[in-house]
VMD Tcl script that builds the backbone (N, CA, C; Angstrom):
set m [mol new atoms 237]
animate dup $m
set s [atomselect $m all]
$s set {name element resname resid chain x y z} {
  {N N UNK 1 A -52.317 -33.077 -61.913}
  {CA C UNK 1 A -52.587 -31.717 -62.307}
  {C C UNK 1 A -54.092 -31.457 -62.293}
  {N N UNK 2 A -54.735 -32.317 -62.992}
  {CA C UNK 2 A -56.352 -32.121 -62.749}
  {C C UNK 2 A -56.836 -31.985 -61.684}
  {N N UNK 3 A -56.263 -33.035 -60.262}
  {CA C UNK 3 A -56.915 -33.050 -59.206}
  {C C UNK 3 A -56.261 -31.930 -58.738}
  {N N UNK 4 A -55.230 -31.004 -58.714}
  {CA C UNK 4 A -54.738 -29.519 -58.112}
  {C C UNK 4 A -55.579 -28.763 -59.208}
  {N N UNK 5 A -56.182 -28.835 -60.162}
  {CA C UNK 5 A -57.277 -27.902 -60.902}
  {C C UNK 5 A -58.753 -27.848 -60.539}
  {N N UNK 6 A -59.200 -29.621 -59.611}
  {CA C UNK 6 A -60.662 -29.699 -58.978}
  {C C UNK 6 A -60.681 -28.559 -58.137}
  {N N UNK 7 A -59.100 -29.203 -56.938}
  {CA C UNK 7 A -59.391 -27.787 -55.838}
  {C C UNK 7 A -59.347 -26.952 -55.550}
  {N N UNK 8 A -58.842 -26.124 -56.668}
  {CA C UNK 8 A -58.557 -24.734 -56.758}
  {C C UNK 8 A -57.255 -24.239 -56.275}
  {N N UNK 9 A -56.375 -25.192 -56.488}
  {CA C UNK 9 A -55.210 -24.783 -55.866}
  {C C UNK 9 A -54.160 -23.922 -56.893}
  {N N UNK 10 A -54.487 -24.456 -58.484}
  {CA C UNK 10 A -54.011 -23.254 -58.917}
  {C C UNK 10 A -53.886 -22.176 -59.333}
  {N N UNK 11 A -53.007 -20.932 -59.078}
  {CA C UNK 11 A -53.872 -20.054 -59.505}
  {C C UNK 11 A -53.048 -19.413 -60.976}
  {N N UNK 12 A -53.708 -18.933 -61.824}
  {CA C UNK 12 A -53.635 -18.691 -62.933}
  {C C UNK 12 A -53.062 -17.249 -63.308}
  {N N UNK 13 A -52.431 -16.448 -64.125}
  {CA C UNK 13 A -52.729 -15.264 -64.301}
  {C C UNK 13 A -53.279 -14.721 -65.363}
  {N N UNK 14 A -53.588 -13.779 -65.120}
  {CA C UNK 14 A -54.330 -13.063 -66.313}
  {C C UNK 14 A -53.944 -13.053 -67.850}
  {N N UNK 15 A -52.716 -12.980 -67.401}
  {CA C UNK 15 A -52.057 -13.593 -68.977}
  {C C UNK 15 A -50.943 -14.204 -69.029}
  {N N UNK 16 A -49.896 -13.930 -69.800}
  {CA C UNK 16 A -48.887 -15.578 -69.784}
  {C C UNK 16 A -47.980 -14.762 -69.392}
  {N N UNK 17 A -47.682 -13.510 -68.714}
  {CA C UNK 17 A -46.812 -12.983 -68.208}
  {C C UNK 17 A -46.263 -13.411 -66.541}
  {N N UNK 18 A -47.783 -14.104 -65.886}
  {CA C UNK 18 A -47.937 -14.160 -64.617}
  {C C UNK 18 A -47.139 -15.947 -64.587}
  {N N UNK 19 A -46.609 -15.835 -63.583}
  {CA C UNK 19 A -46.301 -17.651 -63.390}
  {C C UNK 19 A -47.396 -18.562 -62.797}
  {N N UNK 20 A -47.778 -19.698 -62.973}
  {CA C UNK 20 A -48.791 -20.470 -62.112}
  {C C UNK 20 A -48.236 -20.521 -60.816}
  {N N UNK 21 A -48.758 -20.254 -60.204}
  {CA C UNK 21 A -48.831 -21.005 -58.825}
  {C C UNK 21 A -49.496 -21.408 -58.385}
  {N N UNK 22 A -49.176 -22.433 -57.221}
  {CA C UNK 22 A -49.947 -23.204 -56.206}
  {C C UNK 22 A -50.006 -22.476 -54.912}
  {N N UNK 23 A -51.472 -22.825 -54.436}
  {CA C UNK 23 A -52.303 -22.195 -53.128}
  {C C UNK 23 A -51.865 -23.552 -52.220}
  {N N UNK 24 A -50.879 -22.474 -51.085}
  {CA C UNK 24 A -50.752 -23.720 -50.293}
  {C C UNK 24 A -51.374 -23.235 -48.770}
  {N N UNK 25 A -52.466 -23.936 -48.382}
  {CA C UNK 25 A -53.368 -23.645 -47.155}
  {C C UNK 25 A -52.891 -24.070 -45.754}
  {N N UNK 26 A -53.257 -23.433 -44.554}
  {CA C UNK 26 A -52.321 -23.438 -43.315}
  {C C UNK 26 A -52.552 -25.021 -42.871}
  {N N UNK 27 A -54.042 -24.960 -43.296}
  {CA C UNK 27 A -54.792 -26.363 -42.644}
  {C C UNK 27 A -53.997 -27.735 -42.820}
  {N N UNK 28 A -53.431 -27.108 -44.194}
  {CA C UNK 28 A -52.516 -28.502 -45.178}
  {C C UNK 28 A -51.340 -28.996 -43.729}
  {N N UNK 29 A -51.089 -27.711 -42.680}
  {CA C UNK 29 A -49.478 -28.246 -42.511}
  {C C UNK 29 A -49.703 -27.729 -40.960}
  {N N UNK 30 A -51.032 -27.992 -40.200}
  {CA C UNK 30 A -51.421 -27.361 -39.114}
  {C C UNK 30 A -50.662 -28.706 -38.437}
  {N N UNK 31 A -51.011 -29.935 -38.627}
  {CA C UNK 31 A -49.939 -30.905 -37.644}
  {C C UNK 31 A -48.386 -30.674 -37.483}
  {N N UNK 32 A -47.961 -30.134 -38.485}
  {CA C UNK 32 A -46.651 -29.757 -38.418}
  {C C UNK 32 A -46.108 -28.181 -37.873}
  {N N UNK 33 A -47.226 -27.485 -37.957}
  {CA C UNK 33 A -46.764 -26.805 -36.925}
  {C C UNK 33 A -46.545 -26.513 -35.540}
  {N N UNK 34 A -46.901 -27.258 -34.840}
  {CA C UNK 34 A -46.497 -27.567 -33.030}
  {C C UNK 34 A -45.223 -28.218 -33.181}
  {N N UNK 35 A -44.577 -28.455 -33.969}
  {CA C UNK 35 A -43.438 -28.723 -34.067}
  {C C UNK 35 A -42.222 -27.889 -34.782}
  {N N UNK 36 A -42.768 -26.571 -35.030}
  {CA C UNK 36 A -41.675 -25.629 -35.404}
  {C C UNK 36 A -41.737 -24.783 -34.652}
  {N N UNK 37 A -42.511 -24.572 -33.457}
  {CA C UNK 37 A -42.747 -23.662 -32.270}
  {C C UNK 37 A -42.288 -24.249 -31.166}
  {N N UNK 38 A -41.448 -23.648 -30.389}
  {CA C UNK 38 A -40.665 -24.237 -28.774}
  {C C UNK 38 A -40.864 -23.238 -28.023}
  {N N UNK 39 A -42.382 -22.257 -28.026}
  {CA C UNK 39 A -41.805 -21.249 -27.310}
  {C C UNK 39 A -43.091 -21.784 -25.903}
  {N N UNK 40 A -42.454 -20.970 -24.682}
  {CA C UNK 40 A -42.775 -20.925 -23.457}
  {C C UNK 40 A -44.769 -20.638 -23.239}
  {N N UNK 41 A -45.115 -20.944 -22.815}
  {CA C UNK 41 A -46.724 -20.543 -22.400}
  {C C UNK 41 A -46.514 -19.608 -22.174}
  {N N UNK 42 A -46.102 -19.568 -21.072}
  {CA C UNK 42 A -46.002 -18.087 -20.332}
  {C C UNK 42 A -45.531 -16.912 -20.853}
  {N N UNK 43 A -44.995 -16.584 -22.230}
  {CA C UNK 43 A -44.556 -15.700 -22.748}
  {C C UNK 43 A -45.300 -14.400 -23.101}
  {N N UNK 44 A -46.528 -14.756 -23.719}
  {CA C UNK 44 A -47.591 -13.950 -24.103}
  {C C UNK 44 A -48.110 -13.667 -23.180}
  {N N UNK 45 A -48.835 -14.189 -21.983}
  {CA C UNK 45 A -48.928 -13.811 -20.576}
  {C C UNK 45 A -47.748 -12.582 -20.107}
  {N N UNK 46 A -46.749 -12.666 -20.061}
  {CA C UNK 46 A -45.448 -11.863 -19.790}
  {C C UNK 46 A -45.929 -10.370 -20.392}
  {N N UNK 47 A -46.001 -10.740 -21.649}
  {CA C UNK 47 A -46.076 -9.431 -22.520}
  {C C UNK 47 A -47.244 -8.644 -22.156}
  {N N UNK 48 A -48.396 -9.387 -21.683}
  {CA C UNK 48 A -49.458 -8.817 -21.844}
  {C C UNK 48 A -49.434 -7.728 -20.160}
  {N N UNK 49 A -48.329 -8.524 -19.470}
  {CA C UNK 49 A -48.825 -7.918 -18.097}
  {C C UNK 49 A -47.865 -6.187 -18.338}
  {N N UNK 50 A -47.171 -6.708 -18.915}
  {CA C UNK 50 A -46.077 -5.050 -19.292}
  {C C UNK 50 A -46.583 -4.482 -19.871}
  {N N UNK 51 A -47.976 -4.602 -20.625}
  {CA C UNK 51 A -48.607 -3.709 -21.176}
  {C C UNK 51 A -49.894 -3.122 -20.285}
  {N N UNK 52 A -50.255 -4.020 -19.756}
  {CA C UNK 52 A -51.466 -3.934 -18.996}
  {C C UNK 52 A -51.100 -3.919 -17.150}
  {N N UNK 53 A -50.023 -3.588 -16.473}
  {CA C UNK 53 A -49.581 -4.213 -15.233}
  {C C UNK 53 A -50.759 -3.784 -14.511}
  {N N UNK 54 A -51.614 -3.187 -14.206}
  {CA C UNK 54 A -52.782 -3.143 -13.259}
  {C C UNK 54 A -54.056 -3.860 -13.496}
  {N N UNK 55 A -54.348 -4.500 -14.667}
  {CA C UNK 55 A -54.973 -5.475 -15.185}
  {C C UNK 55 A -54.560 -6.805 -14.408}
  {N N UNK 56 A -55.371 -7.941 -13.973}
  {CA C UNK 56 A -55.071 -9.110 -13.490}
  {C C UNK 56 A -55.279 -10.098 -14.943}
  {N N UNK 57 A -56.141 -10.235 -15.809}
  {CA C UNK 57 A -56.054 -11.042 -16.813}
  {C C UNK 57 A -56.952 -10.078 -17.759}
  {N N UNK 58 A -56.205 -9.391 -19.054}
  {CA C UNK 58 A -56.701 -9.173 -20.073}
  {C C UNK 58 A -57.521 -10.020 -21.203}
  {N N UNK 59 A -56.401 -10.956 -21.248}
  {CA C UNK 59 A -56.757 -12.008 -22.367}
  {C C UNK 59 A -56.877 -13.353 -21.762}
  {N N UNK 60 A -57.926 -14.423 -22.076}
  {CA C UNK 60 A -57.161 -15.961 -21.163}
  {C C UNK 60 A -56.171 -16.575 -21.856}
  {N N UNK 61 A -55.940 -16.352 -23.306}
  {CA C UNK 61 A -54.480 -17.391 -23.766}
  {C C UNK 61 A -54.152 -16.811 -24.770}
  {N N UNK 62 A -53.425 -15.490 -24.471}
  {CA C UNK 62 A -52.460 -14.588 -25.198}
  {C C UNK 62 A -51.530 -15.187 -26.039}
  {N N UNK 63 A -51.210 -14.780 -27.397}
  {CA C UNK 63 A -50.484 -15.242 -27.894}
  {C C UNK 63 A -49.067 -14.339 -27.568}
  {N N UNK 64 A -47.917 -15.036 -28.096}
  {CA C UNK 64 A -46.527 -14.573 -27.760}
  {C C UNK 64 A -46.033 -13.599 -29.215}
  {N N UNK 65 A -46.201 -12.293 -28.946}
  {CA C UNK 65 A -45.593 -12.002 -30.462}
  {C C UNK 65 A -44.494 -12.358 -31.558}
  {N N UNK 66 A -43.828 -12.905 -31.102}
  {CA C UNK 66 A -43.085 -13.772 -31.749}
  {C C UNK 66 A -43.591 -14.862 -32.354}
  {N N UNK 67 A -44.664 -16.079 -31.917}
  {CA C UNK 67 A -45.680 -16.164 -32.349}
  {C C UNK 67 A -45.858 -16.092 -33.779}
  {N N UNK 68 A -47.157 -14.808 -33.476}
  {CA C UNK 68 A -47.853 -14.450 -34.121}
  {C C UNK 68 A -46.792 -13.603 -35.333}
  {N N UNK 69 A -45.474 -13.250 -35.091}
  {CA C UNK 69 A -44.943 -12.133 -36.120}
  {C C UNK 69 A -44.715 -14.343 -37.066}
  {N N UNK 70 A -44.263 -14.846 -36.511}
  {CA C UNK 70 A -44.086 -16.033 -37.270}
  {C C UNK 70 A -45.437 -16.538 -38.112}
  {N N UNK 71 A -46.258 -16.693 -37.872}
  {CA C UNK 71 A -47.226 -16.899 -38.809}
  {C C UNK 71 A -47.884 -16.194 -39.640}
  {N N UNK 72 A -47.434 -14.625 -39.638}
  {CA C UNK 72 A -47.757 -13.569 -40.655}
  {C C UNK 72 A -46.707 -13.871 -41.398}
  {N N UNK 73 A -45.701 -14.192 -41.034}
  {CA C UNK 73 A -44.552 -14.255 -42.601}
  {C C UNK 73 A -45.035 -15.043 -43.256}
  {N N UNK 74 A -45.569 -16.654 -42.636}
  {CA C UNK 74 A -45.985 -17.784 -43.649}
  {C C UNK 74 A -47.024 -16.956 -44.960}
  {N N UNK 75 A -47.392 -15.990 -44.446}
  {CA C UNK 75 A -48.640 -15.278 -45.421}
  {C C UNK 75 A -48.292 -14.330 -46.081}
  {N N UNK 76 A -47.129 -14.089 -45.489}
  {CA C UNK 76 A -46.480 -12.144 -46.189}
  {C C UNK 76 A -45.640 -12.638 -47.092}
  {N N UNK 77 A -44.582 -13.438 -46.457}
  {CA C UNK 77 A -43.604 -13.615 -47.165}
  {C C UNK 77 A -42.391 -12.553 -46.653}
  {N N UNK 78 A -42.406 -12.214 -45.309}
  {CA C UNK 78 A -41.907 -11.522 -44.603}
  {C C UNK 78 A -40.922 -12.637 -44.016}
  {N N UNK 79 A -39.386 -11.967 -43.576}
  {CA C UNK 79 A -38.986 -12.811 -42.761}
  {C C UNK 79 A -38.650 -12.097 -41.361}
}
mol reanalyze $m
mol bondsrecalc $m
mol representation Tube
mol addrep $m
C-alpha cells in the first residue's frame, strides 16, 4: 500500500463519499497490447484512401479506426 502511495497511483477523494482508486497507466500493459490487436496493416491505409481517393499518401502509418475507437474505451470506459 505504501509503495502504490510513493507512486501516486492512488487516488483519493475529497471526502469519504468517493471510493479509492487505483491509476492504472497504458505504459504498465503496453507489452500486452500487440497481443489483443489482430488487425490488418493495411486497414487504416484503406480508410484513409476513401476519404482522401485523389491523395497518393496522406498519412505514412495511419491508424485503423477500430484501432484507435479501442484504445479510447481503455480511457473512457466506453465499450
Amino acid at each position: 500500500m505504501n509503495q502504490l502511495i510513493v507512486q501516486k497511483r492512488i487516488i483519493f477523494g475529497e471526502d469519504d463519499s468517493k471510493i479509492i482508486e487505483l491509476k492504472v497507466y497504458v505504459k504498465d500493459y503496453r507489452a500486452k497490447l500487440s497481443s489483443l490487436f489482430e488487425l490488418d496493416g493495411r486497414i487504416g491505409t484503406n480508410e484513409i484512401k476513401k476519404i482522401f481517393p485523389e491523395s497518393k499518401r496522406q498519412f505514412d502509418f495511419p491508424k485503423p479506426t477500430e484501432l484507435i475507437e479501442e484504445l479510447l474505451s481503455f480511457t473512457t470506459g466506453a465499450t
